[in-house]
Each structure stands twice: as structure tokens, then as C-alpha cells.
N, C-alpha and C positions, 0 to 999 in steps of 0.2 A: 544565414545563421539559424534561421529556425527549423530548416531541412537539417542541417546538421545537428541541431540537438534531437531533433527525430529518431532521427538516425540512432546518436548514441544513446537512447531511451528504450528504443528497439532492441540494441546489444543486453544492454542491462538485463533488460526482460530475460533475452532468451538464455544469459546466463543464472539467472535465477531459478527460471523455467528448470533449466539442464541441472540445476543442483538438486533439485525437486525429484526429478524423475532420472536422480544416480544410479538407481537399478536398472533402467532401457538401457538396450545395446547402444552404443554409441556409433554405429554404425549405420543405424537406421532411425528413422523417426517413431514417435509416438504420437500415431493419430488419435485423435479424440472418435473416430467411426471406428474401429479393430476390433470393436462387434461386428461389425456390416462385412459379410461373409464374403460379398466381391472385392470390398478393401483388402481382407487378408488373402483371398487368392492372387489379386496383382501381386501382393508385395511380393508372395510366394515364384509369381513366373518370373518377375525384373529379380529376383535369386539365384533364380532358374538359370535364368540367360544371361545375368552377368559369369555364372560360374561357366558356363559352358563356353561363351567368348573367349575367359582367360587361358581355360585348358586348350581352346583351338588356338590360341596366342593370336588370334584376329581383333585385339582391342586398339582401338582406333585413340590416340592421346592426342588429337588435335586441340579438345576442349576440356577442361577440367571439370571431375563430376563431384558432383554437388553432395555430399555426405547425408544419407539418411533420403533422400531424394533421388532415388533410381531412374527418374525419367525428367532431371533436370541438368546441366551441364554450362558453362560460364565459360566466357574469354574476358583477356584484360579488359576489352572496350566495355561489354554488357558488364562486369563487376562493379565498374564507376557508375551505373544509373543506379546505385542502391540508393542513394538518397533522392533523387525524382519519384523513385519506385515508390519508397515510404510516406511519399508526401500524401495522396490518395488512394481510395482504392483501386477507380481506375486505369491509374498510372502503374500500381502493383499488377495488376490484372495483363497488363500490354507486355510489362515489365516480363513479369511469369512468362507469358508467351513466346518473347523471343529464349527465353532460357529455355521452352520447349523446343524450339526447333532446332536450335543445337542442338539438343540429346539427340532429336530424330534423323538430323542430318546425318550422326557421328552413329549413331543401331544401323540408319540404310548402307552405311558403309560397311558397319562390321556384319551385317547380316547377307551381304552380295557374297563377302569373304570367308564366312563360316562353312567348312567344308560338308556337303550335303550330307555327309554320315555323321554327320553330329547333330543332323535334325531329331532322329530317336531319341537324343536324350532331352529332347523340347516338347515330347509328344507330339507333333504335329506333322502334318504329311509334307509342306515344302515351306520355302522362305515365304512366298504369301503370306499364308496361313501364319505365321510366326511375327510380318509386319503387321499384322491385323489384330493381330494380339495385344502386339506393342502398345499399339496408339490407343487402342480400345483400355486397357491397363493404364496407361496414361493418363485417359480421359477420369477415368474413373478417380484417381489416384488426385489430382489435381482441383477436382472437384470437392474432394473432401478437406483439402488442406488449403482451398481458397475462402471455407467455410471456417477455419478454424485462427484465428488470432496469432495462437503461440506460436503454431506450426509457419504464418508468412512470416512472421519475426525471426524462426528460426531459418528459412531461406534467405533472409535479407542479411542476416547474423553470417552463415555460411558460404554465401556468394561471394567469395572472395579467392581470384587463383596465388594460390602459394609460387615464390620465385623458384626461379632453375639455377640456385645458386645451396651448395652443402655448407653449412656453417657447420658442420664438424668434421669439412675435410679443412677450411679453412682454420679450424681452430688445432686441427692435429698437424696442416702444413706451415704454423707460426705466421700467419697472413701477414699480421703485422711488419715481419722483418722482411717475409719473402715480397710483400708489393713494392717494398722501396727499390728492389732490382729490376721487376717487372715493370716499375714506372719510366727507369731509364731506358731500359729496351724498346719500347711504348713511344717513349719519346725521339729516343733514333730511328724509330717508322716512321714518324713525322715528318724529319726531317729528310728522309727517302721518296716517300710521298710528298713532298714538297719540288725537291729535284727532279722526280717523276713527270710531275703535272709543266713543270717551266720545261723542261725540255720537248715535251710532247704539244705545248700554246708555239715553242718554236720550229715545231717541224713540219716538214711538205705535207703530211699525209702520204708520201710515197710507200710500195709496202703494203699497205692497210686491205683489209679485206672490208667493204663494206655492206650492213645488211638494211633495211630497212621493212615498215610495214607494206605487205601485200595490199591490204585497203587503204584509199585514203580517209583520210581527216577529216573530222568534223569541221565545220567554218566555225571561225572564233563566233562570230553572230549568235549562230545555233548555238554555241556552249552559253553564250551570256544570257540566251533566252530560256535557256534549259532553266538555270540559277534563279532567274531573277522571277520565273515559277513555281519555285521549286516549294514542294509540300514535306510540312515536317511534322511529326506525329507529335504527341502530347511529352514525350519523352524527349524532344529535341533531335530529333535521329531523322536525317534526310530519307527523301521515299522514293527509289529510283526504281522504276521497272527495267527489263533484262533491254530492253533496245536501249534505253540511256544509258544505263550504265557499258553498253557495247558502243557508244558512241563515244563517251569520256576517254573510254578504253585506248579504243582510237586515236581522238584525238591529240593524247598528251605519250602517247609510244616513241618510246627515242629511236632513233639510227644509231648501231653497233657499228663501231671502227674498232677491227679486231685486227690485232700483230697475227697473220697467223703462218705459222712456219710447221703445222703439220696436224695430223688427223686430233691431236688431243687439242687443238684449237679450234675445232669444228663444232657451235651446236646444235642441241635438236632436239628428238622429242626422244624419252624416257621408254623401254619396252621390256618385259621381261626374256630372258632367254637363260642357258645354264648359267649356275652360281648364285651365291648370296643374294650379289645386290645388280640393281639394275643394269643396264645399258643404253649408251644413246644412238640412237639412228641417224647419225649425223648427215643423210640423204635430205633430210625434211628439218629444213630449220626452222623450229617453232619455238615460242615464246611464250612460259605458262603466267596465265593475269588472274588478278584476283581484285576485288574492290575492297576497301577497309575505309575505318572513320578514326579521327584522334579528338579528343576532347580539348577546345578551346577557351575557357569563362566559361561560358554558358553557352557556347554554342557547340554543334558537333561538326565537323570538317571531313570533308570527303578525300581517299588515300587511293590513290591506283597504284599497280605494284604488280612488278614485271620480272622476269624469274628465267635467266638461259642456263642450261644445264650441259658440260663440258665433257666429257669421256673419262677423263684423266686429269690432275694435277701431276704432269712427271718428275719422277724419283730424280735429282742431281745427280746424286751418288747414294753407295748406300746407307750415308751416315746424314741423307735429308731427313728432316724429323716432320716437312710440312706437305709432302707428297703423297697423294695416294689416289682411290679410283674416287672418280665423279669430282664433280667441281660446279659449282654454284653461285651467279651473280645476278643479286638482288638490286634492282632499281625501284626506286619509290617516287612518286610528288605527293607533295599535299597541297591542297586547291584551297582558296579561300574561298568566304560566305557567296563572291561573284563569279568564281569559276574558275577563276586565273590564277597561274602557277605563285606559291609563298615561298617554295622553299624544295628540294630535292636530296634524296640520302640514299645510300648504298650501302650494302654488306654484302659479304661471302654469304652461302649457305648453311656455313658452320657461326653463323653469329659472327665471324671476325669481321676487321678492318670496317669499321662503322666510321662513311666519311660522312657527311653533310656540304649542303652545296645552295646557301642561300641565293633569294634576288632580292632585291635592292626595296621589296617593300618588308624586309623582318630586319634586327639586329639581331646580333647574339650577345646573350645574358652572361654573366661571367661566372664562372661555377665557384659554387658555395667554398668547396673542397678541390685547391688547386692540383691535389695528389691524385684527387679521381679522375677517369677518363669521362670527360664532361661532350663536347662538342667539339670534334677536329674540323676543322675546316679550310682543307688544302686552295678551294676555288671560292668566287664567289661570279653571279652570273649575272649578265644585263637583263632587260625584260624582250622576250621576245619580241618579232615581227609578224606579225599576222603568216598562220602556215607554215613559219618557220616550225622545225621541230630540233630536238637537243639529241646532240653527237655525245655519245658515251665512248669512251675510247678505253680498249682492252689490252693487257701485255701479253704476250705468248707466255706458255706456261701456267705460270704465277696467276695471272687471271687478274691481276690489277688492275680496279679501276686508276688511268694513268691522267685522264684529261677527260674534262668536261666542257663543251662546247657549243656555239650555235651550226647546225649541221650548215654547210656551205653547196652543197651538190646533192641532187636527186639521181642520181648514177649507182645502184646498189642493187644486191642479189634483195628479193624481196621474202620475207618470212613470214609464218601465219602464225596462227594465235592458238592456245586450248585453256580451257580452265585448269586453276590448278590443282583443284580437287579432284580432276580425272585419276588425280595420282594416286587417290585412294585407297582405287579400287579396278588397278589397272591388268588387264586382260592377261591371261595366263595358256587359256588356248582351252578349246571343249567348251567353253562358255564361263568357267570358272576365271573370278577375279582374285587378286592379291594386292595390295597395298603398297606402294613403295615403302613405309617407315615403319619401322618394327613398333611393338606395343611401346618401347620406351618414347619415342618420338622420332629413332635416330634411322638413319639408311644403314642396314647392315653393311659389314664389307668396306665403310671407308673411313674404317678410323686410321687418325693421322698418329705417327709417331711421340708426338708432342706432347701429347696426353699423360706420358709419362714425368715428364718434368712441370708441366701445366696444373696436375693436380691442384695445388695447394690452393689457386685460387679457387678452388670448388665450383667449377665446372664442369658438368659430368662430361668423360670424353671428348675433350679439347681438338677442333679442328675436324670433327667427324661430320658431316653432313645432317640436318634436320629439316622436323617438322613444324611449318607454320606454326606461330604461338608457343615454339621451343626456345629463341636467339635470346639466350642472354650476350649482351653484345660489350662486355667490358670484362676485363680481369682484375683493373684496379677499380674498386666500389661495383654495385649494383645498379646494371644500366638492361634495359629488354627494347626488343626490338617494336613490339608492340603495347608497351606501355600505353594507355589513353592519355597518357599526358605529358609525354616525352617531349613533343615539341613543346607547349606552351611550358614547360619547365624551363628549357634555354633557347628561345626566341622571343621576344617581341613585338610586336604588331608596330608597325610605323604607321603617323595618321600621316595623313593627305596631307603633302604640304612640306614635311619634312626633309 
């Protein structure tokens, strides 16, 4: 309670602050240095180079920028430490820090991407010279406004990512009357998805294409030992270095059983060649992973998240509204404070069909709002067997998750791994990179037909493939895929015993 009234004493300030100083652009901050001639030259290059990004259209929307703070940038997770941040300085100081490497992570992107004749309009002779700038601007920049009261007030104030949800398409598409149809329709996915998952717990597996991890497994041991070490900074935020987190990786990677009945059922790895939007090399089945964390009470929970990427969803006919290029299925765990799996969930890459796939140590909470799209939960899972690993079963086509399972057979084509941020900033040929996701977040090139009758729920372009930190994953209410607190909203924690 007393971080939270922090907090909101903080707000207060900065909106006091901002009534005060209604002459500044609102666009950018007012430092209290804007005499100190290297202050106003940063502010002048991050102008510089924001503007020259937009015009190269190489702005990277992974992470949300922070208004008035040119060299600061937020995701849902780091938005929830505002109130740790506030509590000391400290903790502000750590807090700041990770907001800076997101900025730097998300410029080394769009600065790989900035096409080299747009370095003249940066003054500078190459992208070096340019990151060098950056961080150095940065440094400077940071140092002034860790000096200044109003100015961390106003970061803590601002640190907040706005949803991927139009409430003025919702308010122009009558949300109100149009979600009562889309609840029903919503609901007959349910019950498809339901029929889905029983008929695929009854069948042979005959059919199936199966894929598996190239490396093996961590031994549960190792994982519990990793955990039951594991160091967590003043912010609550686990500390993994790049071999643990490649070993958790490992560890909990499911085996793909794929229906597959042709090349748009093949995955792989993502490449540019002609046209919009990407292609897959369906020669090399690879699987892009990422580490992520959700906010638990007071702890923070570690997420792996595993990503195949299809050629195609194909067209039925020409009156499919849900077909079109690339196709994307997300698998998630989240691991509790010991290591071991709580719970598992899945989506497309356009945000849709958000299943969930408890074990036997969470329940689910019953949602507030029985009209919203709260937590589906076609399966539920026993606890593994040492080594065992989880069979995700795919449908031709459609790309449905159909069935979820304990894998029964080490017999499978083996797949390798990439990060998914390769995606970024992925190779274009002569040395120049490109991005797979346009400035908006989305993959050009595959938007789905659906978006036309999907509007109203104010979703921008419905069914089109996106970028991490993009999935709003509901039409009926507001639901995201990386919410910090998605799970501990509709889960439970079971004690021992129960």
C-alpha cells in the first residue's frame, strides 16, 4: 500500500508539474540542464534520428517510446515495476536502466536497417559513428534527468504502454451490440475446439509429421538447481545469463505433431526474397524462442516462448476471409518460483485463438465478466515424467492447435532454434538488413480478409500477422498477450497439499 500511494503521489506531481510548464512541447521533456549545451545538442540528434528513422520507415514498434524521453522505451512487463521503481532511488536507477536497453536494443535494430544514404542526413560517416552517438546522447541525457525530481516523476508518470485496442473504432462499430454476435461465434470456436482436442486424445497419431528438438534437455535436476540459485536483482526480476536461459530453452521445447498434407504445412526459418512480406525456407525447420517474465504477487516468473512460422494459411475458396500468406504458432510455459511447468498457452501470430492449458498445480479464476473472453481452456495437463517433453499437435491448414499431450515417442525429424529478434533485422543480401514487421508492428502482405467485418472490435487489421508486444488476443473485452499480469489475473496458485 505504501508503494502504491508512491506511486500515485508521483502521478500527481507530474501532472501538476505538466500544468506548470503548459507552454513545453508536450512532446518532449523539460530538463532543468537546457542550459548545458551537450543537453540540448542530444536532444537535437535523438530529433535528428528519430525523424530520419520515420522517413526510412525502419522504426522498430517492438517496444513502446516513452514520450518526451527519446532514449527511453517500455514493455508491458518493465511498465509494472513503476511502483518498485518509485520506492528508492536505487531501484529508479536499475529500473531506468532496463528502460535504456530497450531503447538501445530497439536504435541497434533500426540503425542495422537505416539505409546507408540516409547516414548524410545524421552527419556522420557510418552506423558506428551514429551508435556511438546514440549511447553517448544517452548517457548524457540520463544523467541529467536522474538528477532531476520532476523529470523521474515524469518517466514513472509516462512509463505506461497504451493497448492495441481503437476505442473509436469500437465506439463507431456500436461494440456494445456488435460483441453480443461475436461472443456467440467465440463460443462455437469453443465448442470446435473442444471436438478438436477429443478427437485428436482419440487418435493413433497415424498421419502426423513429427518434429522435435535437435539438442537435448536439460535434466530436471539441473533446472531445479538453476531455480533454487537463482539471483534476483532489487526489482524482483530473475538474473539469467545467455547459457541458462539456452538451457531452460531447451529444456521445456515441445515436439510438433503436425497434420501435414503439403508444403503450406512445412515450417522453418523466415528469409527475405521478392515481395512485401517474407518467406519460409521450409528446407530448415527452425523454431524462433524468446525468454519473457509475468508478474506473480510479488514475484516475477519466468516465460519461454516458442514461435513456428508456416508459408501459408490456404485460401478455401475465394470467399475464405481467414487465409492468406504466413501463418504463426505461438507456444508459451510459464515456470514457477522452482522451475517446473504451472501452466501453458498458445496463440496464432495474429493474436487469435488464445488457448490456455493448465497443470494440476494452478486453477482457474472465473472471470469477472462472463461475456468477455477470459480463459478457454480446451485441455488440462498431468505433471510430467522426468524428460518427458509436451506433444503440441497441429491441423493442416488452419494451423490449429488440435491436442495437447505428453510426447510418447523420440522418433521425429529434429529442428533447431534462432532467436526471435533475428527477425529484426533480417538479412537482405550486400550486407543490408530489413525487418520482418513494418513500423506498425505488422508483417506486410498478410492481412487476412476478416479485418473487414472484424473492425468494430477495434483491432487494427484482424488476422494479419504481428510483432511481439503487438497480440491483443480477445475481441470480446481487452485481453494482450503479454500482459505482466495475465496469468495471475485467471490462475491461482494451489498450495501443497491440495
Amino acid at each position: 500500500m505504501r508503494n502504491r500511494a508512491r506511486v500515485i503521489l508521483v502521478i500527481v506531481s507530474y501532472l501538476l508539474l505538466s500544468a506548470c510548464a503548459a507552454l513545453a512541447p508536450t512532446s518532449r521533456a523539460t530538463r532543468g540542464s537546457d542550459s548545458d549545451s551537450r543537453v540540448q545538442r542530444c536532444e537535437a540528434w535523438f530529433e535528428q534520428l528519430d525523424a530520419t528513422i520515420d522517413r526510412a520507415g525502419v522504426r522498430d514498434a517492438g517496444q513502446y517510446r516513452i514520450k518526451g524521453f527519446p532514449y527511453l522505451r517500455a514493455d508491458r512487463f518493465t511498465a509494472s515495476l513503476r511502483e518498485e521503481a518509485a520506492a528508492n532511488d536505487d531501484s529508479f536507477a536499475l529500473w531506468l536502466a532496463r528502460l535504456r536497453d530497450l531503447d538501445a536494443q530497439a536504435r541497434g535494430f533500426e540503425l542495422a536497417n537505416l539505409p546507408d544514404e540516409r547516414l548524410a542526413e545524421l552527419g556522420v560517416p557510418d552506423k558506428d559513428a551514429a551508435g556511438v552517438a546514440t549511447r553517448e546522447c544517452a548517457d548524457a541525457l540520463a544523467a541529467a534527468d536522474l538528477a532531476s525530481r520532476p523529470q523521474r516523476n515524469a518517466v514513472i508518470a509516462r512509463a505506461v504502454v497504451p493497448d492495441d485496442y481503437s476505442t473509436w473504432k469500437r465506439a463507431a462499430g456500436l461494440y456494445p451490440i456488435a460483441s453480443i454476435a461475436f461472443a456467440r461465434g467465440i463460443a462455437g470456436w469453443h465448442r470446435e475446439a473442444h471436438a478438436l482436442f477429443k478427437a485428436a486424445k482419440q487418435s493413433d497419431g497415424q498421419g502426423l509429421v513429427r518434429y522435435a528438438p535437435a539438442e537435448p534437455r536439460a535434466a530436471t535436476s539441473e533446472v531445479r538447481a538453476l531455480f533454487s540459485g537463482m539471483r534476483y536483482d532489487r526489482l524482483g526480476v530473475p538474473q539469467l545469463d545467455a547459457a541458462q536461459e539456452e538451457a531452460l530453452l531447451r529444456a521445456y521445447a515441445p515436439v510438433f505433431e503436425i497434420e501435414n498434407q503439403g508444403e503450406h504445412d512445412r515450417f522453418g526459418a523466415l528469409r527475405w526474397a521478392d515481395g512485401r512480406s517474407p518467406q519460409v525456407d521450409t528446407s530448415r525447420p527452425i523454431v524462433y524462442e524468446r525468454v519473457a517474465f509475468t508478474r506473480y504477487g510479488a514475484d516475477t516468473l519466468v516465460q519461454l516462448v516458442y514461435t513456428l512460422w508456416f508459408p501459408e494459411r490456404p485460401l478455401k475458396n475465394s470467399f475464405d476471409l481467414l487465409g492468406g500468406r504466413l501463418d504463426g504458432v505461438v507456444w508459451r510455459v510459464t515456470l514457477g518460483r522452482d522451475g517446473a511447468a504451472l501452466l501453458f498457452d498458445t496463440i496464432h501470430a495474429c493474436g487469435c485463438y488464445h488457448m490456455f492449458f493448465p497443470t494440476a498445480r494452478v486453477e482457474a479464476i472465473p472471470a469477472a465478466d462472463p461475456r468477455s473472453e477470459w480463459a478457454f481452456i480446451p485441455a488440462t495437463l498431468p505433471e510430467l515424467t522426468p524428460g518427458a517433453r509436451i506433444a503440441v499437435r497441429i491441423a493442416s491448414a488452419t494451423h490449429y492447435v488440435i491436442g495437447v499431450l505428453p510426447s510418447l515417442s523420440d522418433q521425429a525429424t529434429r529442428y533447431d532454434f534462432a532467436a526471435e529478434d533475428t527477425l529484426r533485422a533480417l538479412p537482405i543480401g550486400s550486407g543490408a538488413t530489413r525487418s520482418v514487421f513494418a513500423p506498425s508492428g505488422l508483417i506486410a502482405g498478410t492481412e487476412r480478409g476478416e479485418r473487414w467485418l472484424f473492425w468494430p472490435m477495434g483491432i487494427r487489421s484482424a488476422g494479419a500477422m504481428r510483432q511481439w508486444g503487438k497480440h491483443a488476443t480477445a475481441f470480446v473485452g481487452r485481453r494482450h498477450f503479454d500482459d505482466a499480469r495475465l496469468i495471475e489475473q485467471r490462475f491461482a496458485l494451489r498450495q501443497a497439499g491440495d
